[in-house]
C-alpha positions in Angstrom: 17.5 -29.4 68.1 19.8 -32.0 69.7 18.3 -33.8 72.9 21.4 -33.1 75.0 19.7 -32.0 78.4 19.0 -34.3 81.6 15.9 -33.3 83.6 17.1 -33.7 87.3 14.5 -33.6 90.2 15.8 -34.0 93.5 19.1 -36.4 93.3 17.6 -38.2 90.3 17.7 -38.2 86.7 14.1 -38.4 84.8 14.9 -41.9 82.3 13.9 -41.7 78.7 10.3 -40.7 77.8 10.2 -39.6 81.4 9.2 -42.9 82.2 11.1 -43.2 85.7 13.8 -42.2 87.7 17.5 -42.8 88.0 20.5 -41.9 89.9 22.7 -42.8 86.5 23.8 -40.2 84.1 23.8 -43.3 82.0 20.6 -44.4 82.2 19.2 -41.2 81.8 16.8 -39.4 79.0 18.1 -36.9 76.9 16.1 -33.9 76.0 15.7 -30.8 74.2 16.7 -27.6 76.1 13.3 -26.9 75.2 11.8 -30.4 76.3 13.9 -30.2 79.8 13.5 -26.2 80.8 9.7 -26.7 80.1 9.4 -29.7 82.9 11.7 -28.4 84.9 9.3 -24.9 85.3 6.6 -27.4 86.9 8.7 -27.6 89.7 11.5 -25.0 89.9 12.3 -25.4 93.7 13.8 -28.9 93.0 14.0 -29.5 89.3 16.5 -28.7 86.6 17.4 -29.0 83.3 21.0 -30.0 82.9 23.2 -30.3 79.9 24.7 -33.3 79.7 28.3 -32.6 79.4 27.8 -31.0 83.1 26.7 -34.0 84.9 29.8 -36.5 85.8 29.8 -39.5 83.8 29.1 -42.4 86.1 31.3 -43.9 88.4 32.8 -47.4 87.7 32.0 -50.3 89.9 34.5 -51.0 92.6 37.7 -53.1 91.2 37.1 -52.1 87.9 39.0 -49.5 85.3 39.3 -48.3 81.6 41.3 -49.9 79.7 43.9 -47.5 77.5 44.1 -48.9 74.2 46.7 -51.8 73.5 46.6 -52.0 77.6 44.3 -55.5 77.0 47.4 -58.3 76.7 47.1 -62.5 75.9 48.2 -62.8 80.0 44.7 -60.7 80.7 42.9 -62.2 78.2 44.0 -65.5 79.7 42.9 -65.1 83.0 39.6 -64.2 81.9 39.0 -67.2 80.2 40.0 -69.4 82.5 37.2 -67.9 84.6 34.9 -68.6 81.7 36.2 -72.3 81.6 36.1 -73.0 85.2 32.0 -72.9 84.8 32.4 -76.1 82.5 33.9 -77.9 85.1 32.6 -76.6 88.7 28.5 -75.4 86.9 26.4 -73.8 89.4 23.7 -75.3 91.0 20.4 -75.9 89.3 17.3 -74.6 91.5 16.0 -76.9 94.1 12.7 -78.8 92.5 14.5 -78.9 89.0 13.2 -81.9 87.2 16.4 -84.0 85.4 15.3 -82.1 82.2 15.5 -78.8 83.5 18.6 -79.4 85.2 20.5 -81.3 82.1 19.2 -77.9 79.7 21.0 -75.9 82.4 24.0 -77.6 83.0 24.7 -78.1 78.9 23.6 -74.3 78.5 26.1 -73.3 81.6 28.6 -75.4 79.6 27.6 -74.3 75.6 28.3 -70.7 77.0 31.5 -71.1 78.9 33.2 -72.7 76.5 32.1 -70.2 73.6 32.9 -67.2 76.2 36.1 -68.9 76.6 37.3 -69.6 72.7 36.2 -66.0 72.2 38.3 -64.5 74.6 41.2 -66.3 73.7 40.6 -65.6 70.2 41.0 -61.4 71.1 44.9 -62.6 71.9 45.0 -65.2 68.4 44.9 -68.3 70.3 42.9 -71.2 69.9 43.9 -73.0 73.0 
Protein backbone atom coordinates (compact mmCIF):
# COMPACT_ATOMS: atom_id res chain seq x y z
CA UNK A 1 0.00 0.00 0.00
CA UNK A 2 1.16 3.50 -0.97
CA UNK A 3 1.52 6.06 2.01
CA UNK A 4 -0.58 8.73 0.15
CA UNK A 5 -2.89 10.01 3.11
CA UNK A 6 -2.35 13.17 5.41
CA UNK A 7 -3.70 12.81 8.95
CA UNK A 8 -5.31 16.32 9.60
CA UNK A 9 -6.37 17.31 13.24
CA UNK A 10 -7.79 20.56 13.64
CA UNK A 11 -6.05 23.03 10.82
CA UNK A 12 -2.86 21.03 11.03
CA UNK A 13 -1.18 18.30 9.35
CA UNK A 14 0.43 15.35 11.68
CA UNK A 15 4.51 15.50 10.22
CA UNK A 16 6.18 12.25 9.41
CA UNK A 17 6.18 9.43 12.05
CA UNK A 18 3.55 11.59 13.71
CA UNK A 19 6.14 13.34 15.35
CA UNK A 20 4.52 16.97 15.28
CA UNK A 21 2.33 19.26 13.68
CA UNK A 22 2.19 21.44 10.59
CA UNK A 23 0.17 23.82 8.68
CA UNK A 24 2.23 22.61 5.31
CA UNK A 25 0.96 20.07 3.00
CA UNK A 26 4.70 19.93 2.34
CA UNK A 27 6.03 19.14 5.43
CA UNK A 28 3.54 16.75 6.09
CA UNK A 29 3.68 12.67 6.70
CA UNK A 30 2.29 10.45 4.33
CA UNK A 31 0.37 7.47 5.42
CA UNK A 32 -1.42 4.49 4.53
CA UNK A 33 -5.29 4.83 4.16
CA UNK A 34 -4.95 2.29 6.70
CA UNK A 35 -2.25 4.09 8.93
CA UNK A 36 -4.38 7.52 8.60
CA UNK A 37 -8.27 6.19 8.99
CA UNK A 38 -7.02 4.23 12.08
CA UNK A 39 -5.65 7.69 13.97
CA UNK A 40 -8.10 9.58 12.64
CA UNK A 41 -11.03 7.15 14.55
CA UNK A 42 -9.21 8.29 17.94
CA UNK A 43 -10.62 11.44 17.38
CA UNK A 44 -13.42 11.64 14.69
CA UNK A 45 -14.92 15.01 15.79
CA UNK A 46 -11.73 16.83 14.58
CA UNK A 47 -9.52 14.51 12.74
CA UNK A 48 -9.22 13.14 9.28
CA UNK A 49 -7.57 11.23 6.99
CA UNK A 50 -6.92 13.03 3.73
CA UNK A 51 -5.58 11.87 0.45
CA UNK A 52 -3.03 13.85 -0.60
CA UNK A 53 -3.97 14.89 -4.00
CA UNK A 54 -7.01 16.70 -2.09
CA UNK A 55 -5.18 19.00 0.02
CA UNK A 56 -3.84 22.23 -1.97
CA UNK A 57 -0.23 22.23 -2.50
CA UNK A 58 1.25 25.01 -0.54
CA UNK A 59 1.24 28.48 -1.26
CA UNK A 60 4.42 30.29 -2.55
CA UNK A 61 5.98 32.98 -0.49
CA UNK A 62 5.00 36.46 -1.39
CA UNK A 63 7.04 37.81 -4.66
CA UNK A 64 7.82 34.58 -5.67
CA UNK A 65 6.52 32.25 -8.85
CA UNK A 66 7.21 29.07 -10.95
CA UNK A 67 9.25 29.31 -13.39
CA UNK A 68 7.87 27.59 -16.93
CA UNK A 69 10.65 25.88 -18.52
CA UNK A 70 13.17 27.90 -20.78
CA UNK A 71 11.35 31.04 -18.77
CA UNK A 72 14.99 31.18 -16.64
CA UNK A 73 17.17 33.77 -19.19
CA UNK A 74 21.19 35.03 -18.81
CA UNK A 75 19.42 38.74 -17.86
CA UNK A 76 17.67 36.69 -14.68
CA UNK A 77 20.46 34.66 -14.07
CA UNK A 78 22.52 37.89 -14.01
CA UNK A 79 20.68 39.72 -11.51
CA UNK A 80 20.89 37.05 -9.28
CA UNK A 81 24.40 36.84 -9.16
CA UNK A 82 25.02 40.10 -8.71
CA UNK A 83 23.08 39.75 -5.49
CA UNK A 84 25.36 36.85 -4.70
CA UNK A 85 28.48 39.10 -5.48
CA UNK A 86 27.46 42.15 -3.68
CA UNK A 87 28.03 39.90 -0.25
CA UNK A 88 31.92 39.89 -1.23
CA UNK A 89 32.01 43.35 -1.19
CA UNK A 90 29.34 44.87 1.43
CA UNK A 91 29.76 41.13 4.12
CA UNK A 92 27.40 41.33 6.87
CA UNK A 93 28.35 42.03 10.16
CA UNK A 94 30.03 39.55 12.38
CA UNK A 95 28.34 39.14 16.00
CA UNK A 96 29.26 41.68 18.57
CA UNK A 97 32.09 39.87 21.00
CA UNK A 98 33.56 38.10 17.82
CA UNK A 99 37.23 37.63 18.54
CA UNK A 100 39.48 38.62 15.08
CA UNK A 101 39.49 34.83 14.43
CA UNK A 102 36.02 34.35 14.43
CA UNK A 103 35.33 37.34 12.51
CA UNK A 104 38.23 36.73 9.65
CA UNK A 105 36.49 32.75 9.34
CA UNK A 106 33.25 34.64 8.75
CA UNK A 107 34.11 37.21 6.57
CA UNK A 108 36.34 34.66 4.11
CA UNK A 109 33.38 32.06 4.49
CA UNK A 110 30.69 35.03 3.55
CA UNK A 111 33.16 35.64 0.70
CA UNK A 112 34.24 31.72 -0.36
CA UNK A 113 30.30 31.36 -0.77
CA UNK A 114 29.31 34.42 -2.70
CA UNK A 115 31.71 34.09 -5.07
CA UNK A 116 31.05 30.25 -5.73
CA UNK A 117 27.03 31.13 -5.59
CA UNK A 118 27.92 33.60 -8.02
CA UNK A 119 30.22 31.58 -10.77
CA UNK A 120 27.45 28.97 -10.48
CA UNK A 121 24.78 31.02 -11.39
CA UNK A 122 26.38 32.52 -14.12
CA UNK A 123 27.49 29.25 -15.29
CA UNK A 124 23.41 28.11 -15.74
CA UNK A 125 23.48 31.05 -18.69
CA UNK A 126 27.40 29.69 -20.05
CA UNK A 127 29.26 32.63 -18.75
CA UNK A 128 32.27 32.74 -16.79
CA UNK A 129 32.18 36.42 -16.03
Amino acid sequence: MKAEYLIRKGGYYYRPNSLGYTTKKSEAGRYTKEEAEREASVEPWRMQAIHQDVVPDDPLPHGYRILAPGELDAETLEKAAQVADQYSTNPLVAAKGWDDEQRDYHETGQLDASLAIATAIRSLKGGSE
